[in-house]
Legacy VTK file of the C-alpha trace (Angstrom):
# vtk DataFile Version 3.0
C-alpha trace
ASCII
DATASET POLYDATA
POINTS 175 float
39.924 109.391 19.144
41.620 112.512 21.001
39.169 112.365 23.761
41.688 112.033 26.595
41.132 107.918 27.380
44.488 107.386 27.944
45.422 110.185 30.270
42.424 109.893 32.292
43.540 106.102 32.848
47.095 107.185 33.910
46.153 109.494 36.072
43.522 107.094 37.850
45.778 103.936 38.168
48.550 106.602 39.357
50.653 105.190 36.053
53.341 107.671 34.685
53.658 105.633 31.401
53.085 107.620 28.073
53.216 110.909 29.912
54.016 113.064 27.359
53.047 114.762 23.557
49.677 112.174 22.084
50.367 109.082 20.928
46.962 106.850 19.683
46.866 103.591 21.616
46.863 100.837 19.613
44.064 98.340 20.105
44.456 98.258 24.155
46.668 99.052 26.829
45.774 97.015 30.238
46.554 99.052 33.311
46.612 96.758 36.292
46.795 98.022 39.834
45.890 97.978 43.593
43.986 100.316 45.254
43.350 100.052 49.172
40.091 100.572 51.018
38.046 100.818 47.707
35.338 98.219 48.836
34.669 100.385 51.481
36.346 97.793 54.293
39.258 99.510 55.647
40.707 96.477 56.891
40.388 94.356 54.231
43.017 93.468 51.266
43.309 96.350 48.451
41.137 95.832 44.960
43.210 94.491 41.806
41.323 97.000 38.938
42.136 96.168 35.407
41.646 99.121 33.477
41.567 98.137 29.462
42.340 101.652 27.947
40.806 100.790 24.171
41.529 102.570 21.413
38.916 105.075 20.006
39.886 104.292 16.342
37.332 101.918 14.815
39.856 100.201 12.624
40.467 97.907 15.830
36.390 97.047 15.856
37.524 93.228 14.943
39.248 93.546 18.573
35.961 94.265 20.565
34.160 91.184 21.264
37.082 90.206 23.063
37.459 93.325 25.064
34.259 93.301 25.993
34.320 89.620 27.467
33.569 89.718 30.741
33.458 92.946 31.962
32.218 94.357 34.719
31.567 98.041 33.392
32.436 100.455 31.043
33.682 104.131 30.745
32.396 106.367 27.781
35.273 108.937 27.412
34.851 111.605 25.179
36.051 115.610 24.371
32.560 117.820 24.532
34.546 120.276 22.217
34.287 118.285 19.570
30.459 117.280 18.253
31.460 114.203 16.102
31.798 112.481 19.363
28.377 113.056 20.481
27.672 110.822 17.839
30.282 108.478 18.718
29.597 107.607 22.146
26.040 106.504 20.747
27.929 103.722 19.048
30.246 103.008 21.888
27.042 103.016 24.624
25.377 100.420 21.654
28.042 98.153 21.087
29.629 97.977 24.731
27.085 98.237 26.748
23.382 97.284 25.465
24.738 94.303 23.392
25.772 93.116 26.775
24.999 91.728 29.750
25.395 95.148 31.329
23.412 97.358 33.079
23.104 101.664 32.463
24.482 101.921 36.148
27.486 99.717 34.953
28.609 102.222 32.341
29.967 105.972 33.240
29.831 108.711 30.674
32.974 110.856 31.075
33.187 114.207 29.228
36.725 115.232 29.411
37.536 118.968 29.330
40.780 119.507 28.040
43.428 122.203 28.930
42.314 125.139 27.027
38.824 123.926 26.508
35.621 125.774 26.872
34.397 123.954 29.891
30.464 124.317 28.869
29.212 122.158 30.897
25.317 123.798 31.268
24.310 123.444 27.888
25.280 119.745 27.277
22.475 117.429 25.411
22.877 113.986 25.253
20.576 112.143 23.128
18.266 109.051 24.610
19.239 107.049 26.339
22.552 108.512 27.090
20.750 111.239 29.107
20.098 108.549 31.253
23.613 107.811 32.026
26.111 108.854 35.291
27.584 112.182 33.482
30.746 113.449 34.734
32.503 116.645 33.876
36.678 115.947 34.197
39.093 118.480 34.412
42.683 117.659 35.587
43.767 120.939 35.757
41.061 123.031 37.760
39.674 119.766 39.956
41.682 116.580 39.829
41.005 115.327 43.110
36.930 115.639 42.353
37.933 113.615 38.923
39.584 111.093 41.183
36.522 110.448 43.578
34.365 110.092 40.795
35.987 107.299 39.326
36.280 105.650 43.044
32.687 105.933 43.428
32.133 104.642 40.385
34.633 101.514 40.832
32.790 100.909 44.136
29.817 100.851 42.562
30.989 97.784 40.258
32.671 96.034 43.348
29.234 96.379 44.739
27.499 95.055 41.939
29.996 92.213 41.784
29.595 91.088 45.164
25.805 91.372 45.112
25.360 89.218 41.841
28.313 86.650 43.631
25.857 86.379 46.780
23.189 85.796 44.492
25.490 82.968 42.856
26.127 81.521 45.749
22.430 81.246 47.433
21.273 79.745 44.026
23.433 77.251 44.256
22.598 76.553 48.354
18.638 76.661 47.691
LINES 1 176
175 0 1 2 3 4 5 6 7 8 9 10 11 12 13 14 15 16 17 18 19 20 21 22 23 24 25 26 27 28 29 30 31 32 33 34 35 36 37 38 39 40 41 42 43 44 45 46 47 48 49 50 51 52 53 54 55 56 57 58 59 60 61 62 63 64 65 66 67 68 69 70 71 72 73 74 75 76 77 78 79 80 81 82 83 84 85 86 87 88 89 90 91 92 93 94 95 96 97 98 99 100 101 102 103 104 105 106 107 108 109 110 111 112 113 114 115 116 117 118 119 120 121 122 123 124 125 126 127 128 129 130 131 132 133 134 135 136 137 138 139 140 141 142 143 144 145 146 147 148 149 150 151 152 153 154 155 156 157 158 159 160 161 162 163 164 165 166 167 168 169 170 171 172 173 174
């Protein structure tokens, strides 16, 4: 909870909805949008991303098996300013991302400085096996465009990962 989710996935999708004083999503918004040139083909049709902006409040925890269906990755969002979510994100790495068919490269741990916030970003320990995780330090206000091509690289990792287990699909069902 407070950790920024939403307002990280506005400002990725480009979506100006709940800018504004914090209000706790409820369960899940769905951002959907296009986004040109992401698979790396600049002539080919823009990427359709769904991102699924989930609540951090465990009271919705009934709600998870069906976010979960089917996805292709997942973002760990948390504030490093406050330490109960160092413990969190333990729970949210267990439950959406080893209890499925996904792989470490699949999931991105964010840690989401806010305005004001002491930016420490040396002296950050993540317990096993989150220390094995893609870490990335967001700040909107000092480097949004670096936050930006983080989460692009990211997405085009998943498109990759897509594609590849889609060829691998395919030449299964050839041979």
């Amino acid at each position: 909870c407070q950790a920024g989710k939403s307002v990280l996935a506005n400002f990725v999708s480009e979506s100006i909805e709940g800018i504004g004083s914090y209000v706790p999503t409820q369960g899940v918004r769905i951002l959907e949008y296009e986004k040109p040139n992401l698979n790396g083909n600049s002539k080919g049709a823009a990427c359709r991303l769904e991102l699924w902006d989930c609540s951090g409040d465990q009271k919705f925890e009934t709600c998870w098996p069906a976010l979960m269906k089917d996805s292709h990755g997942v973002i760990i969002i948390f504030n490093p300013d406050m330490p109960s979510h160092l413990k969190e994100i333990e729970m949210w790495y267990s439950c959406f991302v080893q209890q499925q068919p996904l792989l470490d490269s699949q999931c991105l741990l964010v840690a989401h400085h806010k305005p004001g916030s002491t930016e420490d970003t040396e002296n950050l320990s993540l317990a096993h096996p989150l220390n094995k995780l893609k870490l990335v330090h967001s700040n909107l206000e000092e480097d949004p465009e670096d936050v930006r091509m983080e989460f692009m690289k990211y997405f085009r990792s998943i498109i990759n990962i897509i594609n590849e287990n889609r060829e691998k699909e395919e030449m299964s069902i050839i041979s």
